[in-house]
N, C-alpha and C positions, 0 to 999 in steps of 0.2 A: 105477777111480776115480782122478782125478788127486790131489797132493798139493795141491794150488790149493784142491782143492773138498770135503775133509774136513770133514763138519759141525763136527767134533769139535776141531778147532781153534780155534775159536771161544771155545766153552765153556771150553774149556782156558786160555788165553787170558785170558777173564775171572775165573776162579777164582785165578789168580795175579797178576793185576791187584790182586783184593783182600786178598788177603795181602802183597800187597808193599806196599803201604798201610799196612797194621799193622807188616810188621817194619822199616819204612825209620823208623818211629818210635823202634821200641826200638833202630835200630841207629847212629840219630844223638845220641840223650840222652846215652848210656853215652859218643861218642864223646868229644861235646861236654866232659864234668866230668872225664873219667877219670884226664887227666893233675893238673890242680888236686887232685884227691882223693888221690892217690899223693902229692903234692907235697907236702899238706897233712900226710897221715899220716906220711912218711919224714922230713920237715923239712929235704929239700935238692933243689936244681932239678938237678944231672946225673942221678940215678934219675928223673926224671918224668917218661921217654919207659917207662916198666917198663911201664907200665897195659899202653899200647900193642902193646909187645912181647909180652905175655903173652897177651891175647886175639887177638892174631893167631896166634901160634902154637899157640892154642887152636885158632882159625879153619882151621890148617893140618892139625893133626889131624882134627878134622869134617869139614876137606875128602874127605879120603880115604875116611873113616868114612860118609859120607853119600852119595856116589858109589860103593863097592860096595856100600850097599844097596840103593840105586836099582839097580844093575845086577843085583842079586840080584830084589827083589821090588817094583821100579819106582820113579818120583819119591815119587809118592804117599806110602808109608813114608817114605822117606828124610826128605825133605824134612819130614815133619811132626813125626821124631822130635828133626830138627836144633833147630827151631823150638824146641820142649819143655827141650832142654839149654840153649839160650841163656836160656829164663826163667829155668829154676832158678838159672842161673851170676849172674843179676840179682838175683834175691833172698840170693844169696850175698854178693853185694859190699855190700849194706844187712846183711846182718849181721856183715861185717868192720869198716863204718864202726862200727855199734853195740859193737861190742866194745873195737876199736882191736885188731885182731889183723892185723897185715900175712901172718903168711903164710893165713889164709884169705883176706885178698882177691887175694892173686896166682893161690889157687886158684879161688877165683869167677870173676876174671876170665880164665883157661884157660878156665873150661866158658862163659861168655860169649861166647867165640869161635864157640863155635858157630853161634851166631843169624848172624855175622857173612858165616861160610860159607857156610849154607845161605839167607840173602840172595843171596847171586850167584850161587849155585848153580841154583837156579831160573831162572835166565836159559836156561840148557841146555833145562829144561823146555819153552820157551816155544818153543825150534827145534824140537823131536822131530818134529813133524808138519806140517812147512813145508818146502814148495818149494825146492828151491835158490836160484833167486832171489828168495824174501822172506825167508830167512834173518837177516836185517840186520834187514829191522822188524820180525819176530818177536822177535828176541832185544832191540830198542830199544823194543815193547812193556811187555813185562817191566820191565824197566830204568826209563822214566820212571814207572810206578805208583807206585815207590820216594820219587818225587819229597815228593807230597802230605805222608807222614809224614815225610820226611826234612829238609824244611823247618821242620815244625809242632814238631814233638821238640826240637830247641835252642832255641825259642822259648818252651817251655814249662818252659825250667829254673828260672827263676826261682820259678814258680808252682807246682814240686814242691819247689823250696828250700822256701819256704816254707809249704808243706801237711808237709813230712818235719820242718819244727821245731815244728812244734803237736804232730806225733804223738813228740817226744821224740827225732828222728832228728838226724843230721848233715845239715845242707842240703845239701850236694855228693851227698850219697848220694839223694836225691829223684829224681833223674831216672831214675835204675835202679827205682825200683817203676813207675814208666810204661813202664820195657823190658821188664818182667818180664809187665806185663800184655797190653804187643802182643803179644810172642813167643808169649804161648802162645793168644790169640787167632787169630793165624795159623798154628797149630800145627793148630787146631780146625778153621779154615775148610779147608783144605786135608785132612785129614783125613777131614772130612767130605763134601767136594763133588770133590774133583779124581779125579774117575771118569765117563770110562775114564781110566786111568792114561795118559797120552801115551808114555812110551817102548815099554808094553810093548804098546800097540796099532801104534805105527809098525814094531816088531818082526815083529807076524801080518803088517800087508799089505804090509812087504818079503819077507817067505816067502811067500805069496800071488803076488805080484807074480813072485817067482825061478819058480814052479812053471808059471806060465802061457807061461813064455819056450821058446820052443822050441830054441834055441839060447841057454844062456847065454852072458853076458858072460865074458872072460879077464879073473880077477882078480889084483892081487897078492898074497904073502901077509898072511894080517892082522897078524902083526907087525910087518912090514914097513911095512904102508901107518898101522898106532898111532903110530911112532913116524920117520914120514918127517920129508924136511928141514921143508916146510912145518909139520907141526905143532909141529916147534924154531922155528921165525918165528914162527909164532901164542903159543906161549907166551913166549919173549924181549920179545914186545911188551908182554905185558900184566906179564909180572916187573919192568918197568922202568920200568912206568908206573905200577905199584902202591908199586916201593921210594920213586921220588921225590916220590909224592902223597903216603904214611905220613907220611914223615920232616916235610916242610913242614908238613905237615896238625897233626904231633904240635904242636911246637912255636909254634905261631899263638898259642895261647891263651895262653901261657907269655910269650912274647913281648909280649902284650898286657899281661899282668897286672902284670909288671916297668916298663911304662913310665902305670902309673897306671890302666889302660881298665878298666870295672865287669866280671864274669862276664856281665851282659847282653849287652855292646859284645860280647863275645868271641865269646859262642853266636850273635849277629847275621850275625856276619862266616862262623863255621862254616856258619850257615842258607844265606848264599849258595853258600859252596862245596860243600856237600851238594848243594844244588839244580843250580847247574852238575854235578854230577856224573851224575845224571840227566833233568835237564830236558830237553837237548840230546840225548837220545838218539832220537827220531823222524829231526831230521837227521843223524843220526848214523848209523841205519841206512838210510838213504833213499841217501846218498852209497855206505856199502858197496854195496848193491845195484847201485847204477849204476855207480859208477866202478870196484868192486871193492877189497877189505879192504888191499892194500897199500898204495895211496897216502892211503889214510885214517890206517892205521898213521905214515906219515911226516909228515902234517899234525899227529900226536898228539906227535910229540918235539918237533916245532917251537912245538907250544904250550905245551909246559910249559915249554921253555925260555923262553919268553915270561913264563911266571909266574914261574919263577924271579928273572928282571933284574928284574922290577917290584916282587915281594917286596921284593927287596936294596934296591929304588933310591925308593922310598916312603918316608915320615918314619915315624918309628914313632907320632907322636902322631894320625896322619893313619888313622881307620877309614874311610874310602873307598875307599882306595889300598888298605889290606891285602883289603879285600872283594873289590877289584878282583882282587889279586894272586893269591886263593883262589880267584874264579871262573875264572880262567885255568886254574889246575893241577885245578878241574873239570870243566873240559873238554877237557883234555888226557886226562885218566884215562879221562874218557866214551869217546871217540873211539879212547884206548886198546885200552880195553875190549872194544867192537861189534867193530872188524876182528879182535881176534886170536880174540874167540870165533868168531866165523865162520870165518878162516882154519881153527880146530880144528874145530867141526862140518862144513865141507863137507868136511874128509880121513879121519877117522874114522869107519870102520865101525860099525853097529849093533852089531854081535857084541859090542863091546869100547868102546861108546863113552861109557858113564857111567862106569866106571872110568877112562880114560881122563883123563876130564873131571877127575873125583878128583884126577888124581896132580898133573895140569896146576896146577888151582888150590890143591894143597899147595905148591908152587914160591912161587907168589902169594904165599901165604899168610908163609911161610919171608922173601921179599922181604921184603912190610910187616914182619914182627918186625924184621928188620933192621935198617930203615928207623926203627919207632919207638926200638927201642934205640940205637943210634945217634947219631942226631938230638940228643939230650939230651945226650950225651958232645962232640957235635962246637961247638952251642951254650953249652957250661959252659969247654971251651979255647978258644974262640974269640970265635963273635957268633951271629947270626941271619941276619946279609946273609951268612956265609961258606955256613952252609948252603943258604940259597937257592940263591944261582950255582951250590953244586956239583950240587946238587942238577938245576940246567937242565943243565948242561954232562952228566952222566951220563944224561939223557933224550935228547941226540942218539947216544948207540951205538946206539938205533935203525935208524938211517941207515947205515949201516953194516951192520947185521943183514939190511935190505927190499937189500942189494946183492948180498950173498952168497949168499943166497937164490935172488935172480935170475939170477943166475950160474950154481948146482947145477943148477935149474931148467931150463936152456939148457943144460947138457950133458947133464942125463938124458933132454931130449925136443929133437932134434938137430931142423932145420927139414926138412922131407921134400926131398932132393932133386928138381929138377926134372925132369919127363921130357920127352924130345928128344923131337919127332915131323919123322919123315923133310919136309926141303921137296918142296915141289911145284912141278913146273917150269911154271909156264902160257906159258912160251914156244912159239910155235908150232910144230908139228914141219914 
């Protein structure tokens, strides 16, 4: 049986369509308020990138955590346990607000990270049983579901502001009992329906498939081929699309609120950029497939650096321009995102390749904390337009990365020399 024609792709397929549904909600509410909530409880704008910081590298430990257990005992577990940690770290941060105890919400929002992880995480899921070549729209499958909640979630902050003050809560803390309810809604569906597990069925019919070869293939070894140059390119892409999206991303709201714009304005502007982050992912894997994940990777620096000058170069009183400047660096991250996971899933062995996946989007993960940490520090000595441009100008070492790459690449597979064949005289004798 081909990998084109697995029923079970399908199923698969759908089952994390609808979970990413549910977590692209809880994973944009929490995004949306998190720095205002930090802001509000710390009472100074240089720590207001901490939210950020904190459940990313929450997110970086899950990473890992939920990739070997996927590799241990499939997605399936993994993924629905991830799900499970990001609610509880949700209903954590509503009871940091309710207290005023900063350091359980810096703890909240570490185990919050989670949901964060195991949202992109399942992107991997969504290649396990895909072709080579749909690789890209499997994985841009996954990825646009995210869309629908991740839009609806910053839209709905207002209207959990205000349901979390009737129930005696902090408004800012409202949007996190709506993350707490996706996560583990998607904790459920997936638990409950994403069977057969996808990796560890692609697992049997690649042993299947080896057993029937009557000459195996020459492989290399697997350490080797976990951590070749290609899969240093496929994660440099996505570490560098993740630091520059964090960092802008953090500060948008913050930037907003300083020059007058409501929390509505703010989560409007986030709704688009979440949505650029995945809406564009159909095109986005349709292009890997066709033209191949590298030059998609180079089209991704060159958009964010787009988003960057437009951020900078937009009036601050102008929400058009900044929603503009968010869809930009959503689509730079999208586009990011598709080529380098492909680049990793098409090199990555089965043996080793949910682990793998793990370490890769700990990197990510490590990135964003940087990114939101950062961000706040470099806007509090500076401005907002400093960060922006550094922000593009750091997204073309891409270009740079897709070079040397190319280079390794071309001297480890040298072009076959040409073979002579003697001429032939048709002169007549």
């Amino acid at each position: 049986m081909s990998w084109q024609q697995i029923p079970q792709q399908r199923r698969t397929l759908a089952v994390l369509v609808g979970a990413q549904v549910l977590s692209g909600a809880g994973l944009a509410a929490g995004i949306t308020v998190g720095a205002l909530l930090a802001q509000d409880m710390l009472e100074t704008t240089s720590l207001a990138g901490l939210p950020s910081a904190m459940f990313t590298i929450g997110s970086a430990a899950a990473a890992v955590t939920v990739g070997r257990i996927s590799q241990r005992l499939g997605r399936r577990t993994g993924l629905a346990l991830g799900y499970a940690a990001g609610a509880l770290g949700s209903l954590g941060v509503v009871a940091a607000a309710v207290l005023g105890n900063i350091a359980l919400l810096f703890i909240a929002l570490f185990v919050y990270g989670a949901g964060t992880a195991t949202n992109l995480q399942a992107r991997y899921a969504g290649a396990d049983l895909a072709s080579a070549h749909h690789r890209g729209r499997a994985v841009s499958t996954v990825l646009v579901a995210t869309t629908v909640g991740a839009v609806v979630g910053p839209n709905l902050v207002t209207v959990m502001g205000d349901l979390a003050t009737r129930w005696g809560i902090p408004a800012l803390s409202g949007p996190f009992l709506l993350s707490a309810a996706a996560y583990a809604l998607a904790a459920l569906v997936l638990w409950v329906l994403l069977r057969p597990d996808p990796l560890l069925l692609a697992r049997s019919l690649a042993a299947d498939t080896a057993a029937d070869e009557t000459v195996p293939a020459a492989a290399a070894p697997v350490a080797a081929r976990t951590w070749s140059p290609a899969v240093v390119l496929g994660a440099t892409v996505m570490v560098v699309t993740q630091l520059v999206m964090v960092a802008i991303m953090t500060m948008t709201p913050i930037h907003m609120q300083h020059h007058s714009h409501s929390v509505g304005a703010a989560g409007m502007v986030i709704a688009v950029h979440v949505g650029a982050m995945y809406l564009p992912s159909p095109l986005s894997g349709l292009l890997v497939d066709r033209f191949g994940p590298r030059p998609v990777a180079g089209a991704a620096a060159l958009t964010l650096l787009a988003a960057g000058i437009t951020a900078a170069m937009v009036p601050a009183s102008s929400v058009p321009g900044l929603a503009l400047a968010l869809g930009l660096l959503g689509l730079g991250w999208n586009l990011g995102l598709v080529s380098g996971t492909t680049i990793i899933t098409d090199e990555v062995p089965l043996a080793t390749r949910a682990r793998t996946q793990g370490t890769v989007d700990l990197c990510i993960a490590v990135a964003g904390a940087g990114g939101g940490l950062t961000s706040g520090m470099i806007v509090a000595a500076t401005d907002y337009t400093v960060l922006a441009v550094t922000g593009g100008v750091i997204a073309l070492s891409i270009v740079p990365a897709l070079a040397l790459s190319a280079r390794s690449k071309a001297k480890t597979n040298p072009p076959a020399p040409a073979i002579e064949t003697p001429a032939t005289d048709s002169a007549p004798r």
